[in-house]
C-alpha positions as CSV (number, residue, x, y, z in Angstrom):
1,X,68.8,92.5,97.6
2,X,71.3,89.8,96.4
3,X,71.7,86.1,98.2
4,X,74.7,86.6,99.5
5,X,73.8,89.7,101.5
6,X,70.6,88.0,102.7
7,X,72.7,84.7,103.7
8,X,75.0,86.5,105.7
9,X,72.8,88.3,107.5
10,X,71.3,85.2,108.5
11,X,74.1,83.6,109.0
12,X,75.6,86.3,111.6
13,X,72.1,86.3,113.1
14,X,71.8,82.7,113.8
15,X,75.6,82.7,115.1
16,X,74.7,86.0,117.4
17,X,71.9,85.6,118.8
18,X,72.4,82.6,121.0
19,X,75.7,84.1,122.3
20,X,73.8,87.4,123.0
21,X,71.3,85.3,125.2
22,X,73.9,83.2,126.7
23,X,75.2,86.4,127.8
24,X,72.5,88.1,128.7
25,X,70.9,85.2,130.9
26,X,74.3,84.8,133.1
27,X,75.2,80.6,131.3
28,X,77.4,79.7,133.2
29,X,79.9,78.7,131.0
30,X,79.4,82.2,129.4
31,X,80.1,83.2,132.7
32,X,83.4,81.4,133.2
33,X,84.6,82.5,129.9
34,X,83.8,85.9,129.9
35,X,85.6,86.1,133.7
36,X,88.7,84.7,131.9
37,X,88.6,87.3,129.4
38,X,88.6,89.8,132.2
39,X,85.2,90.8,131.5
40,X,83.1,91.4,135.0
41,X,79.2,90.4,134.7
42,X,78.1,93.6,134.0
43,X,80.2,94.7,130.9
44,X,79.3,90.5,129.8
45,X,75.3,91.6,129.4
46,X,75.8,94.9,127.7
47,X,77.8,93.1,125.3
48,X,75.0,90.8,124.6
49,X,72.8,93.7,124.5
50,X,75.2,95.4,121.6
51,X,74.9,91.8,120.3
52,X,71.2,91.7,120.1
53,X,71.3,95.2,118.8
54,X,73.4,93.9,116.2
55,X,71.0,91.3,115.2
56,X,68.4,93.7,114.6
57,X,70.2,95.9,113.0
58,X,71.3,93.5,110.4
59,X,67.8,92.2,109.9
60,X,66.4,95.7,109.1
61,X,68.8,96.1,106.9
62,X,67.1,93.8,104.9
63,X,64.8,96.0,104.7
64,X,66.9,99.5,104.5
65,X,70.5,98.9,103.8
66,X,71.7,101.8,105.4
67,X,70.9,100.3,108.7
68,X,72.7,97.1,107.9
69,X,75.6,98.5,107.0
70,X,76.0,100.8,110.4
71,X,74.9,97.3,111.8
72,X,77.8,94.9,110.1
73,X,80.1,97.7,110.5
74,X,79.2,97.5,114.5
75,X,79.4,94.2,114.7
76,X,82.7,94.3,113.3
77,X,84.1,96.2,115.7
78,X,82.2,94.5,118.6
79,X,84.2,91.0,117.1
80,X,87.1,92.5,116.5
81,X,87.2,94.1,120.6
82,X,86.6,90.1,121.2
83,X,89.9,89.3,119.7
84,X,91.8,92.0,121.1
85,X,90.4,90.4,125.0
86,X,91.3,86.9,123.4
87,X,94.9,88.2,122.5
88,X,95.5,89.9,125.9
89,X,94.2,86.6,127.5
90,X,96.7,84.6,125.3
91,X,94.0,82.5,123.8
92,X,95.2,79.8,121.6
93,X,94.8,80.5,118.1
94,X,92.0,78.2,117.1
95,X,89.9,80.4,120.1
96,X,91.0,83.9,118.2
97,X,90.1,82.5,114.9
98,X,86.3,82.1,115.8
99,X,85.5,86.3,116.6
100,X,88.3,86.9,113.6
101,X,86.3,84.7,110.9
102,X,82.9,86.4,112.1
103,X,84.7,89.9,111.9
104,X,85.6,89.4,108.3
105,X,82.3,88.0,107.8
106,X,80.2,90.9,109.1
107,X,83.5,92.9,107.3
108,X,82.1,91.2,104.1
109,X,78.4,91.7,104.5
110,X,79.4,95.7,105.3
111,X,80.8,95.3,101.4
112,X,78.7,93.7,99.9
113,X,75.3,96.6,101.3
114,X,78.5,99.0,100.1
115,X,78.7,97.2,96.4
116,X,75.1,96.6,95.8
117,X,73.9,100.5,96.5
């Protein structure tokens, strides 16, 4: 297990998880900007549910790495979806740059399980 796996797997976790509740719970700001993105309530808490999936996914793959590589690898693509709704909402740039830097992060952490086994 190298440092850089296990800090970005914290890392993601700590960003993750309070978004995942957020959504989950129904926030209300979570609310309105989910309803911007064109995302109806229902669709908002099985994203948080993918997202808390995600979280454990990545932490057992602290324990197993092939886990938390099918977990970054998800995540990913769960991030990368949230651009796509911030592009077809015409986000400003700084708000698409938030899901894109967490993409290439989980991206990297996918690598990195990749490079170390």
């Amino acid at each position: 297990m190298t440092v850089a796996i296990i800090a970005l797997t914290i890392f993601l976790c700590i960003v993750l998880i309070p978004l995942a509740l957020q959504k989950l719970f129904g926030n209300a700001q979570m609310r309105q900007r989910m309803s911007h993105l064109g995302v109806s309530a229902g669709l908002t808490r099985v994203i948080g549910l993918l997202e808390l999936a995600g979280v454990a996914g990545l932490l057992l793959g602290l324990l197993w790495w092939p886990i938390g590589l099918l977990a970054a690898v998800a995540v990913t693509a769960l991030l990368i979806a949230a651009v796509a709704y911030h592009l077809r909402a015409k986000d400003d740039g700084k708000v698409i740059m938030v899901p894109l830097f967490f993409a290439f992060a989980s991206a990297a952490l996918a690598l990195l399980h990749v490079l170390k086994h």
